[in-house]
C-alpha positions as CSV (number, residue, x, y, z in Angstrom):
1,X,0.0,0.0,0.0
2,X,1.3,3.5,-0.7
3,X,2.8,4.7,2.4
4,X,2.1,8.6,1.1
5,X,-1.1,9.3,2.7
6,X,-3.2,12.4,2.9
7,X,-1.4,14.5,5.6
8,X,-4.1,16.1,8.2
9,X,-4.3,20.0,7.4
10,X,-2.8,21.3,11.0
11,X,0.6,21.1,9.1
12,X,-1.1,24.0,7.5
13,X,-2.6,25.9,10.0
14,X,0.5,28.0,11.2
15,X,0.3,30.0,8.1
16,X,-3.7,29.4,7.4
17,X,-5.7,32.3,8.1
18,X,-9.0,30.9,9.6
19,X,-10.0,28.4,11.5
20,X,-11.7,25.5,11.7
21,X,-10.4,24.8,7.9
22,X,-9.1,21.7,8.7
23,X,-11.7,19.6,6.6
24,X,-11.6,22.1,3.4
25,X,-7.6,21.9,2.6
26,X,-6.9,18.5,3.6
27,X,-9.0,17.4,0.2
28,X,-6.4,19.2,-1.5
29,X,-3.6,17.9,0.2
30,X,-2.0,15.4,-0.7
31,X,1.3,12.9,-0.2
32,X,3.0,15.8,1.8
33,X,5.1,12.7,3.1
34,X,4.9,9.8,5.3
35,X,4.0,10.9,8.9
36,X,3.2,8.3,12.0
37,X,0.3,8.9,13.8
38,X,0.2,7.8,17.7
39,X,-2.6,8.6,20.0
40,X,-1.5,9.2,23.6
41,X,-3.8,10.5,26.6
42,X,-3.0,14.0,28.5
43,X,-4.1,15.6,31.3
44,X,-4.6,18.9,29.3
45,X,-3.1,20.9,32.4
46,X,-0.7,23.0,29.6
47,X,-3.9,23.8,27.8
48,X,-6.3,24.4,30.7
49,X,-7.7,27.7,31.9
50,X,-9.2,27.9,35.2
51,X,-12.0,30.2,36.0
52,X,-11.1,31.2,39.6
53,X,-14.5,31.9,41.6
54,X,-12.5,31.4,45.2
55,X,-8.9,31.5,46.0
56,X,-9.4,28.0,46.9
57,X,-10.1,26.6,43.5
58,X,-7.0,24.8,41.9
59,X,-5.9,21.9,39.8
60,X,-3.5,19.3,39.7
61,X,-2.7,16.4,36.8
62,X,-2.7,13.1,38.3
63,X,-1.6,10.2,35.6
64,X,-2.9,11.4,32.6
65,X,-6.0,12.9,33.9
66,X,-6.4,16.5,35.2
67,X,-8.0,17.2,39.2
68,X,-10.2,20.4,39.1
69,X,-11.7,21.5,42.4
70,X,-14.0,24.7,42.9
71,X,-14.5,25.7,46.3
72,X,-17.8,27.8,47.1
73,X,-16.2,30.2,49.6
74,X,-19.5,30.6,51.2
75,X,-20.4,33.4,52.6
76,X,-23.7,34.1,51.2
77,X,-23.6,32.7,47.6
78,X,-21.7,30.1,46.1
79,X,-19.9,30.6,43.1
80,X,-20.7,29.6,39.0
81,X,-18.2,29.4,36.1
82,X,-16.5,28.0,33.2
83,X,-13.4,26.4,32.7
84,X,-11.6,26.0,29.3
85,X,-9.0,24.1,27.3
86,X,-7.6,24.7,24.3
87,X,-8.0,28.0,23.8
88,X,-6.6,30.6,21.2
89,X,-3.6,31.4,23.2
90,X,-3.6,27.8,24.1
91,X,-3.3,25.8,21.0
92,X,-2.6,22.1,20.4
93,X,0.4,21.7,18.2
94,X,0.2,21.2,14.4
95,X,-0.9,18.2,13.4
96,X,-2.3,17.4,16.4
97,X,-6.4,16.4,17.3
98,X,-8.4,15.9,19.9
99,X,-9.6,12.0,19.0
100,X,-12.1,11.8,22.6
101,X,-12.4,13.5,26.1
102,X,-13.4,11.4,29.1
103,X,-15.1,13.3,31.7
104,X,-16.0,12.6,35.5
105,X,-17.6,14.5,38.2
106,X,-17.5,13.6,41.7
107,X,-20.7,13.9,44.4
108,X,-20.1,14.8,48.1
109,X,-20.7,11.8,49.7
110,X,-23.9,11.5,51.0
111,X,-25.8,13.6,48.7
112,X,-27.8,12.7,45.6
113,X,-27.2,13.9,42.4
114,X,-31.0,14.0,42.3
115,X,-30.5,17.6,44.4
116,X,-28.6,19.2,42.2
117,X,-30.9,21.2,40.4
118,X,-31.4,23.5,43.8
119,X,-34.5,25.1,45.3
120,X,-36.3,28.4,43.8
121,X,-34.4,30.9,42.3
122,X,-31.8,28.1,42.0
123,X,-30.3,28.6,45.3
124,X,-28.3,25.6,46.1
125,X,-28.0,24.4,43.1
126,X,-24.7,22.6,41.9
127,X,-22.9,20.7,39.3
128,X,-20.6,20.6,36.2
129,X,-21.5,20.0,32.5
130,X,-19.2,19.3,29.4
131,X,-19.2,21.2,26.4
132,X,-16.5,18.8,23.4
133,X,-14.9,21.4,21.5
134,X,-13.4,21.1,18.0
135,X,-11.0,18.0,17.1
136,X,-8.3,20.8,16.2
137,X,-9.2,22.8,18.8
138,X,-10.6,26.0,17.0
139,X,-13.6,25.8,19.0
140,X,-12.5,25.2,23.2
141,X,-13.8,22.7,25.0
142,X,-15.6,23.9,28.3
143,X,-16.6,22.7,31.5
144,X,-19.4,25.3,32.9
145,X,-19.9,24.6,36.6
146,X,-21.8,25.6,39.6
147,X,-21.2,25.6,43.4
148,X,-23.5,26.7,46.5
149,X,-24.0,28.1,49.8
150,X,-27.1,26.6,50.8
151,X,-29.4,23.4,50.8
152,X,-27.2,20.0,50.5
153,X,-24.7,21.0,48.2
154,X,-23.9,24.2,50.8
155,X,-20.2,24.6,51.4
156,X,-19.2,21.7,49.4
157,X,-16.6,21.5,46.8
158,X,-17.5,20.9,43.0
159,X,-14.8,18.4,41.7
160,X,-14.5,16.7,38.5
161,X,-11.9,14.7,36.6
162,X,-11.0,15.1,32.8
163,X,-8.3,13.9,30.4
164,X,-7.8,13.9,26.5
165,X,-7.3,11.6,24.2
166,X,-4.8,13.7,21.7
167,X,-3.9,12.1,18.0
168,X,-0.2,13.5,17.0
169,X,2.7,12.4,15.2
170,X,5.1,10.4,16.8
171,X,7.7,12.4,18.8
172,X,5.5,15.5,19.2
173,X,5.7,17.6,22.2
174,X,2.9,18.5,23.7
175,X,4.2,20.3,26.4
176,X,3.2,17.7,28.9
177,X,4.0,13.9,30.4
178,X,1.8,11.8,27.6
179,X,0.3,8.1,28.7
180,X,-1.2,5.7,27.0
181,X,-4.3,5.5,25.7
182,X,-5.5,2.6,27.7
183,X,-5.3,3.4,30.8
184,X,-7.7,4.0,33.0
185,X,-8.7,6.9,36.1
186,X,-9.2,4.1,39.0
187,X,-8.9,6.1,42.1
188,X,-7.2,9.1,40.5
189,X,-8.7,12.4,41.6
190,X,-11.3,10.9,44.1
191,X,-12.3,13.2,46.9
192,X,-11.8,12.3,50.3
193,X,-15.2,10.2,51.1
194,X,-16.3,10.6,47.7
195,X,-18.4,7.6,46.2
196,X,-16.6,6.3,43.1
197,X,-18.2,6.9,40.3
198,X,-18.2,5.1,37.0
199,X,-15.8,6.4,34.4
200,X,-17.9,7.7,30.9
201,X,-15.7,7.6,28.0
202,X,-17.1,10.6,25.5
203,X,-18.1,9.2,22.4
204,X,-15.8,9.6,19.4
205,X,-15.0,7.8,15.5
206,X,-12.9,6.7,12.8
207,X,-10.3,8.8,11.3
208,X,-9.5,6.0,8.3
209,X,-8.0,5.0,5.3
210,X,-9.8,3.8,2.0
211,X,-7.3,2.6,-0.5
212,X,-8.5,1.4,-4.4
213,X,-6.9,0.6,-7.7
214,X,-7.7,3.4,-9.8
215,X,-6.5,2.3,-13.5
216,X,-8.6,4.5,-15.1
217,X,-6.7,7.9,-16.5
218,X,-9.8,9.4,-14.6
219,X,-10.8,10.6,-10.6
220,X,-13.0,7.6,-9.6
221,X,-15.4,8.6,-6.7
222,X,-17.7,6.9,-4.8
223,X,-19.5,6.4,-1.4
224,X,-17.7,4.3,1.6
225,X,-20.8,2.1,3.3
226,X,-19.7,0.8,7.2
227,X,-21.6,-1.4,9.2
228,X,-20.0,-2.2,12.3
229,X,-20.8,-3.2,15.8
230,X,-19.0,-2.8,19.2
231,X,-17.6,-6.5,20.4
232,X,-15.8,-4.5,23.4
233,X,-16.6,-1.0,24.6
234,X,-15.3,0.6,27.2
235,X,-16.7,0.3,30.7
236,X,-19.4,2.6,30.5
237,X,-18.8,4.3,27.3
238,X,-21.4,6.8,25.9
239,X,-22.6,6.6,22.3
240,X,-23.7,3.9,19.6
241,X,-22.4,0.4,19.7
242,X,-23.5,-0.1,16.1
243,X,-22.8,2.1,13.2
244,X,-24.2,2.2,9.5
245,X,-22.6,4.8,8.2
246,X,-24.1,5.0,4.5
247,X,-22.7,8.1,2.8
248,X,-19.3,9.2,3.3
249,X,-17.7,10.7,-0.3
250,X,-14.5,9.2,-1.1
251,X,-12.1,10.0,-4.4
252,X,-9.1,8.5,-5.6
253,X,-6.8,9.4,-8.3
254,X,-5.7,7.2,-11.2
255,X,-3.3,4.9,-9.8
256,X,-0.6,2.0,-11.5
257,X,2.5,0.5,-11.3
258,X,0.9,-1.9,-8.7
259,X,0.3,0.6,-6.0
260,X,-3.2,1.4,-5.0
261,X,-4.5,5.2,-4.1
262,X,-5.9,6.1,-1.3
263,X,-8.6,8.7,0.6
264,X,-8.6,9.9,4.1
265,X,-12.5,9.2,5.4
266,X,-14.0,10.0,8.6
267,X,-16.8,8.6,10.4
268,X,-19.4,10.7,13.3
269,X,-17.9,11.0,16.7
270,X,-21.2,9.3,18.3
271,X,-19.9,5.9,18.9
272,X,-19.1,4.0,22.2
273,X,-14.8,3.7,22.8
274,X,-13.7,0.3,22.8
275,X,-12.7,-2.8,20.4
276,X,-14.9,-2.6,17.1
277,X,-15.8,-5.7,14.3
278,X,-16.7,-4.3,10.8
279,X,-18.7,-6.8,9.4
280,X,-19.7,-4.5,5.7
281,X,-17.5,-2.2,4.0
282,X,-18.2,-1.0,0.6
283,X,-17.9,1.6,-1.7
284,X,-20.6,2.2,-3.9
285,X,-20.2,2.9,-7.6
286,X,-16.9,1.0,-7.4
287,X,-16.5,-1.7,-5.3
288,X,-18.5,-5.0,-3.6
289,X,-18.2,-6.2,-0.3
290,X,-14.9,-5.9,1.3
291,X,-13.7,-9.4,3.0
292,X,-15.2,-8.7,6.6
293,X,-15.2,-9.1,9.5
294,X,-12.1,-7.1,10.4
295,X,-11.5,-6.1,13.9
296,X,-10.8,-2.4,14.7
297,X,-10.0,-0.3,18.1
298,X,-11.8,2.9,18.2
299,X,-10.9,5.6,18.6
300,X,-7.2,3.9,17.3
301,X,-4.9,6.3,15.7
302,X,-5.4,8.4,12.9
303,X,-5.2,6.6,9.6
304,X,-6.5,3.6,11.3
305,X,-8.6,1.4,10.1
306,X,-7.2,0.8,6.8
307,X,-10.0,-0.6,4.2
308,X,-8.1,-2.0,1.4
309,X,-10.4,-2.1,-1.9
310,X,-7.7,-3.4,-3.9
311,X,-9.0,-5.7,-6.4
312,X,-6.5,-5.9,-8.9
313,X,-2.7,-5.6,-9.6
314,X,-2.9,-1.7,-9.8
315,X,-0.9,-2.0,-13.4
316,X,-2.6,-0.1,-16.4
């Protein structure tokens, strides 16, 4: 298979004038050279802005994942903010995207989540919601959160846990200690007397590679069909655990000399984390049924999985 793949448009964006333009030049990008993707979890504390209500709040990285505590300070109020990563002044490095965010928050112990919502006026109320940015980070991700003074949640801490799942070339620096993907929070972060609560991996997709044997002199196109289902998702993973993805557009350029060409495709980012089987992969207008089932992780690394559509020798 030819080893010059479509490189991912953040290359670009040091010298690109927008944002969020990602997806519109990487079409037009093509066999910039052969880099190595890895995916590697962070903490995110190099890229994390705190929103101090009380001099008490703070953070700490803990293993790959990121401890945020917000103190209420009570007197007669508590306090309400948001948090952000990845912000303008904080960018991830070229090349580099934001593949899935896992995101805990801890309860007092004691108290029911079922109180959160407060009493009239929303006095008393409490809690912290996730906002996913961007995968290239044009767009932060935010954590809005809410403390109080009064009713059950009075005078308690609001503390959550969070940690990135970052695609980037091998040997990239992002500015912080990198772990890997697979490992998990356990205890990390728990509050003292905290109930442990079950880890929710964010859902997230495929960031893949189609590869045909073009020996036309033309630009064949066509749309990539994928039906897979999750054999193995994470513990408590949010999202599908089946996919029929039905219209994703795919192109490849006239290709010989017994190498195949390929096209970058990406799937939704609304499926479960975990050990996928693809049992149908197609590509309508060119191809039948690819040999199935093939076993993929996602999210896996960028360029991964690779759906070879090569049904010939490639030579004209």
């Amino acid at each position: 298979m030819n080893k010059k793949l479509i490189v991912p448009v953040a290359l670009l964006l040091a010298t690109a004038s927008c944002n969020g333009c990602a997806d519109e030049i990487v079409r037009d990008v093509v066999a910039l050279g052969s880099v190595k993707f890895t995916v590697k979890r962070i903490a995110g504390a190099h890229y994390f802005a705190l929103d101090n209500g009380n001099s008490k709040d703070g953070y700490n990285p803990q293993n790959g994942f990121l401890c945020v505590s917000h103190n209420p300070g009570c007197g007669w109020v508590g306090n309400n903010g948001t948090d952000k990563f990845f912000t303008s002044d904080k960018p991830l490095p070229p090349l580099c995207t934001i593949v899935a965010v896992n995101f805990t928050q801890f309860w007092p112990s004691g108290v029911s989540s079922q109180a959160a919502g407060g009493t009239i006026f929303g006095w008393g109320s409490y809690g912290a919601s996730l906002s996913s940015g961007t995968p290239d980070g044009s767009v932060p991700t935010t954590v809005g959160w809410k403390n109080a003074c009064q009713g059950v949640f009075g005078d308690k801490n609001l503390d959550y846990r969070i940690s990135f799942l970052i695609s980037m070339p091998d040997g990239t620096d992002l500015g912080e200690q990198t772990f890997d993907q697979t490992d998990t929070a356990e205890n990390v972060c728990v509050p003292p007397g905290s109930p442990l609560p079950p880890t929710t991996p964010e859902p997230s997709g495929w960031s893949g590679i189609a590869s045909y044997c073009n020996v036309t002199n033309q630009t064949a196109s066509g749309m990539l069909q994928i039906n897979a289902t999750a054999v193995t998702p994470l513990p408590n993973a949010q999202g599908s655990a089946s996919m029929m993805v039905m219209n994703i557009p795919v192109s490849f350029a006239p290709s010989g000399g017994g190498v195949p060409s390929t096209a970058s495709f990406k799937t939704p980012t609304s499926f479960k984390q975990g050990t996928w089987q693809i049992t149908q992969a197609k590509i309508v207008g060119l191809t039948g049924n690819l040999p199935v089932p093939l076993t993929a992780n996602l999210p896996g690394e960028v360029g991964t999985p690779i759906l070879a559509f090569n049904g010939n020798t490639c030579v004209r």
